[in-house]
C-alpha positions in Angstrom: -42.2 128.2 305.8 -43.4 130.8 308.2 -42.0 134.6 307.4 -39.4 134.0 309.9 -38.1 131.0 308.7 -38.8 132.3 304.9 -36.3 135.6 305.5 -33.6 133.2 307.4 -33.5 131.3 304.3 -33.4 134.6 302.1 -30.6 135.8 304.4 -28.4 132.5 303.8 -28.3 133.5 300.4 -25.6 135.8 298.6 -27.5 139.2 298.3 -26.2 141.0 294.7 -28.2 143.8 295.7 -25.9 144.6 299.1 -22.9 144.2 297.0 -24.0 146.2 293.9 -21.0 148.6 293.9 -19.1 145.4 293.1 -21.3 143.9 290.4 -20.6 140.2 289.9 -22.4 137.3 289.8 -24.9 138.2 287.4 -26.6 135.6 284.8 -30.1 134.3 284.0 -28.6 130.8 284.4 -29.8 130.2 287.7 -33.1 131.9 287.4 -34.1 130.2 283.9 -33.6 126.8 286.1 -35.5 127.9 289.0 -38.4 129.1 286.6 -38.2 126.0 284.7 -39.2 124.0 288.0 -41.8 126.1 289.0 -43.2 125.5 285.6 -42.1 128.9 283.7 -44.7 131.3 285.6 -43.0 134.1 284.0 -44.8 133.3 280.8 -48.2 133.0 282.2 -49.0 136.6 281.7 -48.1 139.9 279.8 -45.4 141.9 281.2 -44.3 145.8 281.6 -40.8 145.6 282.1 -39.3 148.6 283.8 -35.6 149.5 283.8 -33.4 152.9 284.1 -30.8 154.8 286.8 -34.0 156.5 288.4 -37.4 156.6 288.4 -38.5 152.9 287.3 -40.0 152.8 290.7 -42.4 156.0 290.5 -42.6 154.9 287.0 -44.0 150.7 288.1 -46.4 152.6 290.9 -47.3 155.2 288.3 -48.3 152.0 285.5 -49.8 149.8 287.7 -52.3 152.6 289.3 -53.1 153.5 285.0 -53.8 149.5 284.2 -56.0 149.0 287.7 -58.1 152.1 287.1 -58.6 150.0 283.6 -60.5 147.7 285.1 -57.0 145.0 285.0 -55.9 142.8 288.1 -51.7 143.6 288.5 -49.1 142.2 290.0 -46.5 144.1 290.9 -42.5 143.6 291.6 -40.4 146.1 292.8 -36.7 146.5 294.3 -35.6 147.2 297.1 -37.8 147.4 299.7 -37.8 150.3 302.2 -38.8 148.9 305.6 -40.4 145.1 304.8 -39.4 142.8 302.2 -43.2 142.3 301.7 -43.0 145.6 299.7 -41.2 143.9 296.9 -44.3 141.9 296.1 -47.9 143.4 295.4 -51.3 142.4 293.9 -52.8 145.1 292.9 -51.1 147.6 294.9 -50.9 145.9 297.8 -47.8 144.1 299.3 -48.0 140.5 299.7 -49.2 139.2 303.5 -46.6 137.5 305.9 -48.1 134.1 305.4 -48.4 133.8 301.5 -44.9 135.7 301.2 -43.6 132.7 303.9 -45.3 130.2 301.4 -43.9 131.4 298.0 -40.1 131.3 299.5 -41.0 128.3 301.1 -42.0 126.9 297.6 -38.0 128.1 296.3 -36.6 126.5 298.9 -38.4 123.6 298.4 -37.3 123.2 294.5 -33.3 124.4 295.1 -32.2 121.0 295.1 -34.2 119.6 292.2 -33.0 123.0 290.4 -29.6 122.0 291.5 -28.5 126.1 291.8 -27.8 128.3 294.6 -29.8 131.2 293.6 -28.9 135.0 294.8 -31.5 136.8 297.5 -33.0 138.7 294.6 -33.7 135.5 292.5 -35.7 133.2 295.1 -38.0 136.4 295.2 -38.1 137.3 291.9 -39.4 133.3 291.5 -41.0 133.9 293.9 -42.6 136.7 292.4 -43.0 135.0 289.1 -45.0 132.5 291.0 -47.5 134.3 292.9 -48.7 136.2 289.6 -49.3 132.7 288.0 -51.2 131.2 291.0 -53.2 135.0 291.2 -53.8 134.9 287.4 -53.2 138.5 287.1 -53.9 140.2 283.8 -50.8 142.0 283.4 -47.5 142.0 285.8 -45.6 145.6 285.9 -41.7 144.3 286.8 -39.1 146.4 287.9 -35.4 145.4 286.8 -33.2 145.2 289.7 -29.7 146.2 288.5 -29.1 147.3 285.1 -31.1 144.9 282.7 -29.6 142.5 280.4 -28.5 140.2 283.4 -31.1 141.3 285.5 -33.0 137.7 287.4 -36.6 139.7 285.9 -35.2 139.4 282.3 -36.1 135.5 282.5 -39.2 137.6 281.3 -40.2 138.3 277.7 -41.6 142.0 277.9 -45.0 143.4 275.9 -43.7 146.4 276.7 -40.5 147.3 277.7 -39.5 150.6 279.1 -36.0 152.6 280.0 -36.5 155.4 282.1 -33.0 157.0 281.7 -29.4 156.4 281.5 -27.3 158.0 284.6 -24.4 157.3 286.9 -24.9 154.6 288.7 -23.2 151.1 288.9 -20.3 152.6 287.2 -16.7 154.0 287.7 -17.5 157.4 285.1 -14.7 156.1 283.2 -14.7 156.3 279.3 -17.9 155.3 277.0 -20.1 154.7 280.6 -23.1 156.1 279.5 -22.8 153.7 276.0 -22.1 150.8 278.2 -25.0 151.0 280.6 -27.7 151.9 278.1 -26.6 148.9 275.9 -26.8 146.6 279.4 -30.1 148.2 280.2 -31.7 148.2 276.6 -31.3 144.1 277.1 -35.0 143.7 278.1 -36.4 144.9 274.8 -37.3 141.7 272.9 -38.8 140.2 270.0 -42.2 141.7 269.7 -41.9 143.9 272.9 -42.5 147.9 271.8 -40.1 149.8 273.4 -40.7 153.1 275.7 -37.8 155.2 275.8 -37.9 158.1 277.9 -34.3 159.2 277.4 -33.5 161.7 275.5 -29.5 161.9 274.9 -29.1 161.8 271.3 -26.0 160.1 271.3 -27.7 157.2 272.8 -30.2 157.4 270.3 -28.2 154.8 267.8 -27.3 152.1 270.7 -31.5 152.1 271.2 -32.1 152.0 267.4 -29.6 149.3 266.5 -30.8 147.1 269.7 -34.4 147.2 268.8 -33.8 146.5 265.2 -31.6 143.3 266.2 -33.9 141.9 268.3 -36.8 142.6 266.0 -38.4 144.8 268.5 -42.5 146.2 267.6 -41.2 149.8 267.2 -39.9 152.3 269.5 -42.2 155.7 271.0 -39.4 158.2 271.7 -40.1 160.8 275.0 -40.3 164.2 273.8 -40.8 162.9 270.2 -43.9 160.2 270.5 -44.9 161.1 274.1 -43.8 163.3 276.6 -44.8 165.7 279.9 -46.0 169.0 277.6 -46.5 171.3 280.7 -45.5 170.7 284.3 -46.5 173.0 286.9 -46.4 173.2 290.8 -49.7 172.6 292.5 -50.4 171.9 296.3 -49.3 168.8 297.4 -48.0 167.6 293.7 -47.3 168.6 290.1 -50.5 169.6 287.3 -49.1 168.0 284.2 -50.2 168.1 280.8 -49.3 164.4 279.1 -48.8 163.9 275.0 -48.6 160.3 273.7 -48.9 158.9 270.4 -52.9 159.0 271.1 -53.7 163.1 272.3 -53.2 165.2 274.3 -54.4 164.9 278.6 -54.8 167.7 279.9 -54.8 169.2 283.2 -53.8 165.7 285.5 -52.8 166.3 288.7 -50.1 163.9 290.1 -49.7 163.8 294.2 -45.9 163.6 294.2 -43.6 166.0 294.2 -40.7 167.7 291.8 -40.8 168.1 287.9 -38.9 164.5 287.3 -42.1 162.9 288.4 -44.1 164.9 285.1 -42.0 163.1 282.7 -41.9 159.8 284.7 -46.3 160.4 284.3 -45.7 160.4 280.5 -43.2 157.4 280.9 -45.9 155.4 282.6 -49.4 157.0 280.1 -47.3 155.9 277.6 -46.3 152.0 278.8 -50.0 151.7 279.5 -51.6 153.4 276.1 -48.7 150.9 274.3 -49.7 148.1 276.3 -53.4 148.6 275.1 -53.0 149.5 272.1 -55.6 152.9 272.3 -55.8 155.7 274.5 -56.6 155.9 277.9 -60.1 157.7 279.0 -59.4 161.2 280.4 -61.3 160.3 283.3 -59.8 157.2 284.1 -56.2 158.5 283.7 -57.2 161.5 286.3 -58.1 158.9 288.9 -55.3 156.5 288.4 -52.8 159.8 289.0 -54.8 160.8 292.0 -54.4 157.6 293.7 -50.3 157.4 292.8 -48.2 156.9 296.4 -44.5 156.5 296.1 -43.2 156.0 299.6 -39.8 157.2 300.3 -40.1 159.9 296.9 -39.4 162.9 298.2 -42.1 162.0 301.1 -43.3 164.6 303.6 -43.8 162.4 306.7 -44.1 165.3 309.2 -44.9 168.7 309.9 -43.5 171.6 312.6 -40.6 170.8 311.5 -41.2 169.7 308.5 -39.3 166.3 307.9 -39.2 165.0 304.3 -37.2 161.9 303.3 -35.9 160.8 299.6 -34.3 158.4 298.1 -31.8 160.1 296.1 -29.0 157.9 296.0 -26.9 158.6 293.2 -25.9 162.2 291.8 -28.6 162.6 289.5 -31.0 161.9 292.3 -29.2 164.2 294.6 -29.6 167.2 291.9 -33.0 166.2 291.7 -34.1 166.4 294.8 -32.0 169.7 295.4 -33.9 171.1 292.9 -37.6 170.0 293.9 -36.3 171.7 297.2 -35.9 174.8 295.6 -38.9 174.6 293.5 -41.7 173.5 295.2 -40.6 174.6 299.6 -40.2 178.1 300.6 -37.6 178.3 303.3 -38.6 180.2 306.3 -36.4 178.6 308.7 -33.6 176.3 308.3 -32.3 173.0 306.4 -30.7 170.5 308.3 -29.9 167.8 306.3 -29.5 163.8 307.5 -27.1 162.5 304.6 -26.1 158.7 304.9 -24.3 157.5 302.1 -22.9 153.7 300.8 -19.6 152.6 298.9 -19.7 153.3 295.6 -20.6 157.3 296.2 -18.3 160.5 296.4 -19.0 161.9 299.3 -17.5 165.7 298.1 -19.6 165.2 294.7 -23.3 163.7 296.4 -23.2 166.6 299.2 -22.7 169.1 296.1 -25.3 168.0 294.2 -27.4 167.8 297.3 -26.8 171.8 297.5 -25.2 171.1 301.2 -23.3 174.4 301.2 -26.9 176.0 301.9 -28.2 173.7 304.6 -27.7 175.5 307.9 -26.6 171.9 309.6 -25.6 168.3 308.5 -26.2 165.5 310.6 -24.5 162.6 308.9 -25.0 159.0 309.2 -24.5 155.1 308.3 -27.5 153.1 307.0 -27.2 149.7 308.5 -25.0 148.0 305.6 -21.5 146.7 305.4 -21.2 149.0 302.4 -21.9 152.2 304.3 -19.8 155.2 304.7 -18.2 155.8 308.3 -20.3 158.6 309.4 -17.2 160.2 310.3 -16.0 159.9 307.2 -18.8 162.1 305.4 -18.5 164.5 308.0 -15.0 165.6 307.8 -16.0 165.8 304.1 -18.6 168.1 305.2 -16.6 170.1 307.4 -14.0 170.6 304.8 -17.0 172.4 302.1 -17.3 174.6 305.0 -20.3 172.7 306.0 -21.6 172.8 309.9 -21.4 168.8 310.7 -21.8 166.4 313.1 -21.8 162.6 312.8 -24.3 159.9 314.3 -23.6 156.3 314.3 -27.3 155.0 313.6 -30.1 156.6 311.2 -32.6 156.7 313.8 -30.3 158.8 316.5 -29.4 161.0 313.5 -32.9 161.6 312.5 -34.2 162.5 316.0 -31.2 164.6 316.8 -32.3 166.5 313.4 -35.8 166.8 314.7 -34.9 168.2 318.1 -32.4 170.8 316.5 -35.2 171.8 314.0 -37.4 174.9 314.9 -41.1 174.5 313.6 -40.3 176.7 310.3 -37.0 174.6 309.6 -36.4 171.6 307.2 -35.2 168.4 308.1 -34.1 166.4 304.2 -33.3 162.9 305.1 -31.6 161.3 301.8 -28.3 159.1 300.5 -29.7 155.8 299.9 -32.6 153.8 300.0 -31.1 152.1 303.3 -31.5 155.4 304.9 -34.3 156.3 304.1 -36.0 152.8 304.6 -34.4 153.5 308.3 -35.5 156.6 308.5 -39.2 156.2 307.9 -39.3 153.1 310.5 -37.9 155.5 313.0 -40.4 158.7 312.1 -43.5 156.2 312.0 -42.3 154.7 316.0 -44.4 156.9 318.5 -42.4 159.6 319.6 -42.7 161.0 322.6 -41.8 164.9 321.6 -43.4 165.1 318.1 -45.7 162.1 317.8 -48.6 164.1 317.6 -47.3 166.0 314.3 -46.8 163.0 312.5 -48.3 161.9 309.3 -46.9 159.7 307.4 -48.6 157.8 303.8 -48.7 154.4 302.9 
């Protein structure tokens, strides 16, 4: 197939991704079958198998950066993707080209009737995935769950290393023993032999990660702020200077180009995977220019000056208070916030603009990511305008995001953030030339 034809065929298929405030459908039935066609690629190479509410991305970039500057060939998988569905698919840290992604859903769509399944969106490109990593012989694949773990289409593979990030709302109604519920869904990657990476820290999880490892006979467990963790994180220019402790020293002094403090202890996260997967510690040296090199597009991303215009994928509340507070901690305010909120089922609107520390922003522009599971635009602006919160709604991401620009003064602050949708929109639409602010742009890749 040619990319066109490949992301017709993607599209023709159920997407659980779209419909994840619903989650149904989920089972490694259908995966384990397409796998078994294609010849089990899964198994063809070691695996660091990411899961957690936030952070597994920064965390995959963070790990696959650490093994390259080893000397290792990666592959890559991550979900979702921001403006290409080539994003989802890397070799060593670069997406996967139009033709060879084309050929690789081509080579699904070629087995679904021998597999006798219709497989989900996510599954033909996590085979597809799976695929490409055997044909590239890669040394090491760095995996990204999807949604929640246990069910997840990646858990089809067996994890060297397997690593929770953290356990927060997401994917869940709040109700009752939640936070029990999801870490026991997400601790479902560890297997036999995999040591586990566990960079949450609530102790009365601590049991449901102990008793899961034990039962499936796991290599051992390295515990953040116990085995490993980020000893000293401090703003710098452009980043954070963190200080990282894992089972093998102390490293000192590494400077990591993204910003707020979540992203030291999702550097520990990621030293640690590595230093488990190798069994040693890394080099100083080498660790420092893996760090340097970390991009995470869409992470609290400054794609423009005068205004500056940051965007982030905070899309849940944790991710909201996160980003409020790297805000806080790491931009000095001369002018004015205007925030570009867009927000998808599943989300209280009253509780996300909260966490998002709305009340301060001098405007909201709100919005609706192109999804059937978006909020009416309208909708989170009356919820706005009833926190006492200056608001106006925008049908489309892109309007929304210039009219923030031309509002903004040169000392204001335009925060784009809700979902990944929005953002994903947002960065398309900053990167097109513009005809008032082109010339201020500058966006990373």
């Amino acid at each position: 197939m040619d990319l066109s034809a490949a992301l017709a065929y993607l599209d023709d298929h159920v997407n659980l991704e779209a419909t994840a405030g619903a989650v149904h459908g989920l089972s490694l039935d259908r995966i384990a079958r397409l796998c078994t066609v294609l010849g089990d690629p899964q198994h063809a190479y070691p695996v660091i198998h990411v899961t957690g509410t936030n952070g597994k991305g920064s965390v995959a970039r963070m790990a696959t950066a650490l093994l390259r500057a080893n000397g290792l060939t990666v592959g890559t998988y991550t979900s979702p993707h921001l403006e290409r569905v080539n994003e989802r698919l890397a070799w060593d840290g670069e997406p996967v080209d139009d033709a060879t992604l084309g050929g690789l859903i081509g080579r699904v769509a070629q087995i679904e009737p021998v597999a006798d399944v219709r497989p989900s969106y996510f599954e033909i490109l996590t085979a597809a995935a799976f695929s490409w990593f055997a044909d590239l012989a890669v040394d090491v694949a760095v995996v990204e769950v999807g949604l929640l773990g246990r069910f997840d289409a990646t858990n089809i593979a067996d994890a060297t290393v397997a690593v929770l990030t953290n356990v927060g709302r997401d994917h869940t109604d709040g109700v009752g023993a939640w936070r029990v519920a999801i870490a026991e869904e997400k601790v479902g990657i560890v297997k036999p032999g995999s040591l586990f990476v566990l960079g949450e820290t609530d102790p009365q999880l601590a049991p449901v990660f102990a008793a899961a490892a034990t039962n499936v006979a796991a290599a051992g467990i390295w515990r953040r702020d116990e085995d490993f963790g980020c000893e000293t994180n401090r703003v710098a220019l452009g980043g954070r200077l963190v200080d990282l402790r894992t089972p093998g020293g102390v490293t000192e002094d590494i400077f990591v180009p993204l910003h707020g403090a979540h992203q030291g202890d999702n550097a520990a996260i990621a030293l640690a995977a590595t230093e488990a997967f190798f069994g040693r510690r890394s080099d100083d040296e080498v660790v420092a220019e893996a760090f340097a090199a970390v991009r995470a597009p869409g992470r609290f991303e400054v794609v423009r000056r005068e205004p500056t215009v940051i965007i982030d994928c905070a899309h849940n509340i944790d991710g909201a208070r996160a980003a409020a507070a790297t805000l806080a901690e790491e931009f000095t305010l001369t002018g004015t916030l205007i925030l570009v909120v867009g927000l998808l089922q599943g989300r209280d609107p009253g509780e996300m603009l909260e966490a998002l520390g709305a009340r301060d922003a001098g405007f909201l522009v709100a919005c609706a990511p192109a999804s059937p599971r978006a909020i009416p635009a309208g909708e989170l602006a009356t919820t706005a305008d009833r926190m006492g919160i200056i608001a106006e709604s925008v049908p489309s991401v892109s309007e929304a995001v210039r009219r923030a620009v031309a509002l903004a003064g040169v000392d204001d602050l335009v925060l784009v953030t809700g979902s990944l949708r929005v953002v994903g929109e947002a960065r398309t639409a900053l990167r097109a030339p513009d005809r008032d602010t082109d010339k201020d742009t500058e966006t990373e890749s």
